[in-house]
C-alpha positions as CSV (number, residue, x, y, z in Angstrom):
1,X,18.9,2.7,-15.4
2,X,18.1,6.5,-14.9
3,X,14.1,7.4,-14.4
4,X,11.5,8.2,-17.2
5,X,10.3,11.6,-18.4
6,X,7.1,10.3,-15.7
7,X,9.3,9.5,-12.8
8,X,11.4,12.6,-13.1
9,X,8.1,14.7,-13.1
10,X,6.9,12.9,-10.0
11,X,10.3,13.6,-8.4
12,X,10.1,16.9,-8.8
13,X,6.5,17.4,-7.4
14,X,7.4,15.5,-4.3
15,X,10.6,17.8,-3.9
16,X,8.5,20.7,-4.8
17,X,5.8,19.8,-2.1
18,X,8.5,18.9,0.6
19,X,9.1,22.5,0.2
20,X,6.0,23.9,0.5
21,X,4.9,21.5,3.4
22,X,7.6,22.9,5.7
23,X,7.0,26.5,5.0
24,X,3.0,26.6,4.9
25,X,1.5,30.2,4.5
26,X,-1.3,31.4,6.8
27,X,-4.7,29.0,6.1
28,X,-7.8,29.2,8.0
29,X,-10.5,26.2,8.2
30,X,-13.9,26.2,8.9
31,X,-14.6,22.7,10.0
32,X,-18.6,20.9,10.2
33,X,-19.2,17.7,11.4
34,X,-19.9,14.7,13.7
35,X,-17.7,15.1,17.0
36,X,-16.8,11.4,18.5
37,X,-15.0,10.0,21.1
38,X,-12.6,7.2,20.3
39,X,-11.4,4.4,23.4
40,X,-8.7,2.3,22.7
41,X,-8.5,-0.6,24.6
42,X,-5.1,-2.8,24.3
43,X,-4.0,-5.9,25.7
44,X,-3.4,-9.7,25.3
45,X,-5.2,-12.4,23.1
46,X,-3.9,-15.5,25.0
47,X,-6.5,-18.0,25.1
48,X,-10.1,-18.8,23.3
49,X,-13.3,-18.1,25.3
50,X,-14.3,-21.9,26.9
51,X,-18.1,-20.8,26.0
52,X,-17.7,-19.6,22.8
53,X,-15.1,-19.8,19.8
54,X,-13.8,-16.0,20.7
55,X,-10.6,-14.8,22.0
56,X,-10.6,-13.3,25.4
57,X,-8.6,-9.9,25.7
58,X,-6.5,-9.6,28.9
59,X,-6.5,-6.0,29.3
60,X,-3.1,-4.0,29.8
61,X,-4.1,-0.7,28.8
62,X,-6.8,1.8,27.3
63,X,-6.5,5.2,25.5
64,X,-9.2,7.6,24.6
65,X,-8.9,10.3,21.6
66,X,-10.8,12.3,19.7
67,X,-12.4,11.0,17.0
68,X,-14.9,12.5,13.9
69,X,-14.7,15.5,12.5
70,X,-12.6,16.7,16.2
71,X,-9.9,14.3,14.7
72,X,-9.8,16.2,11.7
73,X,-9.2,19.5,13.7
74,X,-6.2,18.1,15.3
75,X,-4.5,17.0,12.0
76,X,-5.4,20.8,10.6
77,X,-4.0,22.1,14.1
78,X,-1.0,19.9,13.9
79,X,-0.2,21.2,10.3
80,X,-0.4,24.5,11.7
81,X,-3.9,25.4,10.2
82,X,-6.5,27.9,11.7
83,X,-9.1,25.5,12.6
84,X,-12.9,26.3,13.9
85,X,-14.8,23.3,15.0
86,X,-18.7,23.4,15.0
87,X,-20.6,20.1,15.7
88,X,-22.5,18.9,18.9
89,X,-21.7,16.6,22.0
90,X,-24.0,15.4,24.6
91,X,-23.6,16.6,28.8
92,X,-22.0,13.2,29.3
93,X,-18.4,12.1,30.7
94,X,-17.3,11.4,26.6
95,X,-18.2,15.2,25.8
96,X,-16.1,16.5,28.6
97,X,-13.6,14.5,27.5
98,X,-13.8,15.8,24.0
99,X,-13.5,19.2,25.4
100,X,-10.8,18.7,27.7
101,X,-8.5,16.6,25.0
102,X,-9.2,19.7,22.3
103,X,-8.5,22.0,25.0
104,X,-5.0,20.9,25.8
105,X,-4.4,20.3,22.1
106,X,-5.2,24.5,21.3
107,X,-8.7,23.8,18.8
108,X,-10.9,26.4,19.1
109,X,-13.7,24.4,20.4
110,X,-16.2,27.4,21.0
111,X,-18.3,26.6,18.2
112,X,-18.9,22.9,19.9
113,X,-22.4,22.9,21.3
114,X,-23.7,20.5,24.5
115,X,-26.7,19.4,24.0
116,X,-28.6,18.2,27.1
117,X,-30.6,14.8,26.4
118,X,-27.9,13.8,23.4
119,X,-25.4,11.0,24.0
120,X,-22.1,11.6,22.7
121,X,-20.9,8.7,20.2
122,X,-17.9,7.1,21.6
123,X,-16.2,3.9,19.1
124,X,-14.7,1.6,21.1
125,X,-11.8,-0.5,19.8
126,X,-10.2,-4.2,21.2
127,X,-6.1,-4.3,19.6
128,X,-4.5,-7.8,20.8
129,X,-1.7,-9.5,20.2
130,X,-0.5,-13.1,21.7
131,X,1.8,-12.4,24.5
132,X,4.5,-14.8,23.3
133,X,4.7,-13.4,19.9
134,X,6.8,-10.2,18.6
135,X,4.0,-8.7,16.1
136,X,1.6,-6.3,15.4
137,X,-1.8,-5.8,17.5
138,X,-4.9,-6.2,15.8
139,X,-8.4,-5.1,15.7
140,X,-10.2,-8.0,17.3
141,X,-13.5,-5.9,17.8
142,X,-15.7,-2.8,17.2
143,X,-18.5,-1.8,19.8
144,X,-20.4,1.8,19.7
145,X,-22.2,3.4,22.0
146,X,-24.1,6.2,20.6
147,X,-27.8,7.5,21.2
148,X,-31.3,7.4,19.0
149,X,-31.8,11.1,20.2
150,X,-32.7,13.7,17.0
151,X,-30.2,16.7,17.7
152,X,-33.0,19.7,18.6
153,X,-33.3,21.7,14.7
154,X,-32.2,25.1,16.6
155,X,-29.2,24.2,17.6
156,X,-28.2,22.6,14.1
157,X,-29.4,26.1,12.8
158,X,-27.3,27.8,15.2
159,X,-24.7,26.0,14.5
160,X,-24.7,26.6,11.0
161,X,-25.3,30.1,11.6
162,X,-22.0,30.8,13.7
163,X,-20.4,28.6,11.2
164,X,-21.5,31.1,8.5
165,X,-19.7,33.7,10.5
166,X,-16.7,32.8,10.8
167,X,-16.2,32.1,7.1
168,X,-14.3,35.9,7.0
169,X,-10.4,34.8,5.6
170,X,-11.1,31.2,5.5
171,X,-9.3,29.3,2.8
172,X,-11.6,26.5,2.9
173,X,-14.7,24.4,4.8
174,X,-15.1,21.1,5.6
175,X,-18.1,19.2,6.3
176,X,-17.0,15.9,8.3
177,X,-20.3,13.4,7.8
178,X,-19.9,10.5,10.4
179,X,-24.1,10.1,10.3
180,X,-24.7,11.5,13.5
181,X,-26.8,13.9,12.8
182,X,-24.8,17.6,12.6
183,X,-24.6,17.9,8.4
184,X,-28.2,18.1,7.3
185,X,-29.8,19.5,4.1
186,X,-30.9,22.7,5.2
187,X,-27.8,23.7,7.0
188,X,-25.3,22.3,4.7
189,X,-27.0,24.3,1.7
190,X,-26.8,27.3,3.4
191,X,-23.1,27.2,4.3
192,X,-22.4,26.1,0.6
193,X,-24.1,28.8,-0.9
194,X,-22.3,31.4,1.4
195,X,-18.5,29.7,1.0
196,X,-19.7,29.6,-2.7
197,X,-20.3,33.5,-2.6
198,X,-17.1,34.1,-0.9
199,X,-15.0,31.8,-3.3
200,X,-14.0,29.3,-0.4
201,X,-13.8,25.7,-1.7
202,X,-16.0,22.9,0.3
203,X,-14.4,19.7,1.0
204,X,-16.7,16.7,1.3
205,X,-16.2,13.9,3.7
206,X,-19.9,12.2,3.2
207,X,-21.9,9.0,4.4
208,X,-22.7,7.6,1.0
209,X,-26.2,7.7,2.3
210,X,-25.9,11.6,2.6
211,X,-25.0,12.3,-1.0
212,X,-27.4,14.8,-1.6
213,X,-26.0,16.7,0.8
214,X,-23.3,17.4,-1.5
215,X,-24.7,19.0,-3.7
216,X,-21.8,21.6,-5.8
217,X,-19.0,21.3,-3.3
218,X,-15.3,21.6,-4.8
219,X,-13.7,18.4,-3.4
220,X,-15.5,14.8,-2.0
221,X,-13.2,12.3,-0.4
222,X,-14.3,8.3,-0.6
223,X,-12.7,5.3,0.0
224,X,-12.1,2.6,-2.8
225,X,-14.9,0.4,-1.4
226,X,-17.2,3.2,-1.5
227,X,-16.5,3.8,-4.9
228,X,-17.3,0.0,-6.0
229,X,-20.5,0.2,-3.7
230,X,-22.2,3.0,-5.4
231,X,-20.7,1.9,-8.9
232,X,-23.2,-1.4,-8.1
233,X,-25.8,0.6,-7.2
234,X,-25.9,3.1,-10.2
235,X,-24.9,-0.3,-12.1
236,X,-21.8,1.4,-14.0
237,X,-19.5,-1.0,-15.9
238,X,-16.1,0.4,-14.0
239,X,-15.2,2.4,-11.4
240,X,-13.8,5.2,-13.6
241,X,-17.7,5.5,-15.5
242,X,-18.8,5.6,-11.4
243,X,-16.5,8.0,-10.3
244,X,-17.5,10.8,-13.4
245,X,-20.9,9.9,-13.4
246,X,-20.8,10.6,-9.7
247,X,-19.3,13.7,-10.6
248,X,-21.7,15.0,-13.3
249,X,-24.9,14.2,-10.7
250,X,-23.9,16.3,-7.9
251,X,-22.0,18.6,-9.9
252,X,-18.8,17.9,-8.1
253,X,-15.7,19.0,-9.2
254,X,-13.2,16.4,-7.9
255,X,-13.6,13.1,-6.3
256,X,-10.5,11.8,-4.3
257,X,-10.3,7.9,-4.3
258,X,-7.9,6.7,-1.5
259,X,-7.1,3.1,-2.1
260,X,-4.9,2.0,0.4
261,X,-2.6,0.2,-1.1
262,X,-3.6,0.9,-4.5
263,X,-2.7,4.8,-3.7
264,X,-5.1,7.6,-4.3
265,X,-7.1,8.5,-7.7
266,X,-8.6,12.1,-8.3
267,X,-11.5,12.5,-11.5
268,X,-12.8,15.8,-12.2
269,X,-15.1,17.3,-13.3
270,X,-13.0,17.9,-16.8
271,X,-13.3,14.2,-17.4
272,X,-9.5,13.9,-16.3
273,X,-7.9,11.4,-13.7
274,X,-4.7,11.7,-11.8
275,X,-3.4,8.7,-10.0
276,X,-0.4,8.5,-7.3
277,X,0.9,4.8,-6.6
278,X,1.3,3.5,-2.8
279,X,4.8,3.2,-2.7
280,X,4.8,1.4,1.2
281,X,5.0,-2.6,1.0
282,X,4.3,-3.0,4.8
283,X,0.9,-1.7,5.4
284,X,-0.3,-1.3,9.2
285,X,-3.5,0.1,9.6
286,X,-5.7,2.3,8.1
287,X,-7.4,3.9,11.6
288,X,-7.5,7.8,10.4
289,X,-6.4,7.3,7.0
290,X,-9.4,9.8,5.5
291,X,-9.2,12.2,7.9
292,X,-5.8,12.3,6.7
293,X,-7.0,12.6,2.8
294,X,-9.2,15.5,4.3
295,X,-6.1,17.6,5.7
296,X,-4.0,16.9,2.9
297,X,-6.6,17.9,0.7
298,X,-6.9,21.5,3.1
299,X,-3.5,22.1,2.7
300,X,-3.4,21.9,-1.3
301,X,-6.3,24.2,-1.2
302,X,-4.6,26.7,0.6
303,X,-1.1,26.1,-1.4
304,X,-3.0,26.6,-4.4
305,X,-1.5,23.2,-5.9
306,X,-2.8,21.9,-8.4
307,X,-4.3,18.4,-9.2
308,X,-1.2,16.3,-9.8
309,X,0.6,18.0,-7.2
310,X,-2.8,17.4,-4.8
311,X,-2.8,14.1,-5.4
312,X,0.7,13.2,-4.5
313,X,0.2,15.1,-1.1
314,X,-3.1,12.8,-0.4
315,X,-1.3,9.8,-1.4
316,X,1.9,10.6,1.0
317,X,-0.6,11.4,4.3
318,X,-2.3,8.6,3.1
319,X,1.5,6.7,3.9
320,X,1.8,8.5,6.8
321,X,-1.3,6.8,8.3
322,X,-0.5,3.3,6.6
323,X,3.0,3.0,8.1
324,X,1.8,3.9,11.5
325,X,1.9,1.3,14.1
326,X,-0.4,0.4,16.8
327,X,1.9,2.6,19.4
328,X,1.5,5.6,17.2
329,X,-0.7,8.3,16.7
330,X,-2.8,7.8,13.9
331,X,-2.8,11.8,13.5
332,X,-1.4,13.6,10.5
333,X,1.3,15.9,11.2
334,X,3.6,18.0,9.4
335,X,7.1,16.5,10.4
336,X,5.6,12.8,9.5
337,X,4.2,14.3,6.4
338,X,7.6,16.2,5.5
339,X,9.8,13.4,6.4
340,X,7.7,10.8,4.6
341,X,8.1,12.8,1.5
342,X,10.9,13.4,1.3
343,X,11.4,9.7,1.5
344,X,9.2,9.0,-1.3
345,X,11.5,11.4,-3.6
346,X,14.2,10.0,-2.1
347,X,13.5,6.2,-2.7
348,X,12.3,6.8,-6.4
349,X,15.9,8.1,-6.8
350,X,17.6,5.0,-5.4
351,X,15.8,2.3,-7.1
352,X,16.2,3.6,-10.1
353,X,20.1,4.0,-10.1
């Protein structure tokens, strides 16, 4: 049994974009957001707490990485993208960190600003496993530590305004929305309005409370149950009606689904859908798996690919993060990406011999 007219065209798009991912041209990223500071802590889950109906974790190890909108930088870095990072960190032991981990990883963290007074958010996360078993760790427990302190208005301007400058050759600008203060109205609008002058497409990564900050941008990334949230809230009979009224409201003009399992949807503003089926049957863990839309989404801007071809690159970094283990980075980069789509092609071919 050979493939349909449909399976042959998505063949050819993932050969097409193995291509192209191997040999990207020159791109140059202009990158807002909320900088964090992600712990890891791994270890055993042997026993139950004699207080309390909780595990206790036997500690065996702990990693730190960065997290936010810095995590995005090191995908764009790894896929061999100019990247400039702007966003804030406070004068603590996590902000050096930051600094010293983007550092050794060559993003351009010039545009970072510390901020006396402002406590830098780090997420700490508990992985166990039992020790007599052979399987997967998982996420027992989320803790944050992060501050109530208002980041001071003139550095958000100046922020902003260095962004603005840097703008010169960029292919496109991403504001990374973790709620921590650095995308606000005023300075989101103006970067906007000078990328829109300049023809440089905005990608969206938004708190769905920050919508209005969003206001015109090219591309907006959410998450399927983001999508089902709002389509409650606006009280929409599906979540295709949600996704284009979405659209039409904040003048949008695609909206990237990722659905885990379910693959990755884009609507725009046309009224059209494209949709790319999750071809993985073992899914891992979804730690990074937007900030991987959000590079994938970078690179098809500066490829100039179009919307089917956009959405089969999210939906294979979206695999890339999926199949990833608990020993494995949960950071895009370009081999993984090549590799796993080439095995997407390549395993469309096979099963349909």
């Amino acid at each position: 049994m050979g493939m349909t007219d449909d399976e042959v065209a998505i063949h050819d798009q993932l050969n097409a974009l193995r291509v192209q991912v191997k040999s990207i041209e020159y791109s140059k990223v202009v990158l807002i957001g909320d900088i964090i500071l992600d712990r890891y802590i791994h270890g055993y889950a042997n026993n139950l707490n004699s207080n309390a109906p909780v595990p206790v974790l036997r500690e065996t190890r702990r990693e730190e990485d960065v997290g936010g909108a810095a995590h995005v930088a090191r995908g764009l870095i790894s896929m061999g993208v100019e990247t400039h990072l702007f966003g804030v960190v406070g004068d603590d032991r996590a902000g050096i960190s930051i600094f010293d981990s983007l550092e050794d990883e060559g993003v351009e963290s010039s545009g970072i600003a510390i901020v006396e007074g402002i406590t830098t958010t780090v997420k700490n996360r508990l992985l166990a496993t039992r020790e007599s078993l052979v399987s997967e760790e998982q996420l027992l427990l989320r803790w944050d530590i992060e501050g109530d302190e208002a980041i001071p208005s003139e550095a958000i301007k100046a922020l902003f305004e260095e962004a603005k400058v840097h703008l010169d050759k960029a292919t496109a600008v991403i504001l990374s929305d973790y709620g921590q203060g650095v995308i606000v109205e005023e300075g989101v609008k103006t970067i906007i309005e000078a990328a829109s002058q300049d023809n440089i497409p905005v990608i969206a990564d938004p708190k769905l409370t920050g919508l209005h900050n969003t206001h015109g941008v090219d591309w907006v990334i959410f998450q399927a149950n983001g999508l089902e949230l709002m389509r409650r809230r606006l009280g929409v009979e599906s979540g295709d009606d949600t996704a284009h009224l979405l659209i039409k409201n904040h003048d949008w003009k695609h909206l990237v689904v990722v659905c885990g399992a379910a693959g990755v949807t884009i609507y725009s503003a046309d009224g059209s859908s494209v949709h790319a089926e999750c071809t993985l049957t073992d899914l891992r863990q979804m730690i990074g798996l937007v900030d991987a839309a959000v590079v994938a989404i970078a690179i098809a801007i500066s490829e100039k690919l179009g919307v089917s071809h956009t959405a089969q690159l999210v939906n294979a970094a979206c695999e890339c993060i999926l199949a990833a283990s608990s020993s494995d980075s949960f950071v895009l980069n370009r081999d993984d990406l090549v590799d796993r789509i080439g095995e997407m092609a390549w395993n469309l071919q096979v099963s349909k011999r």
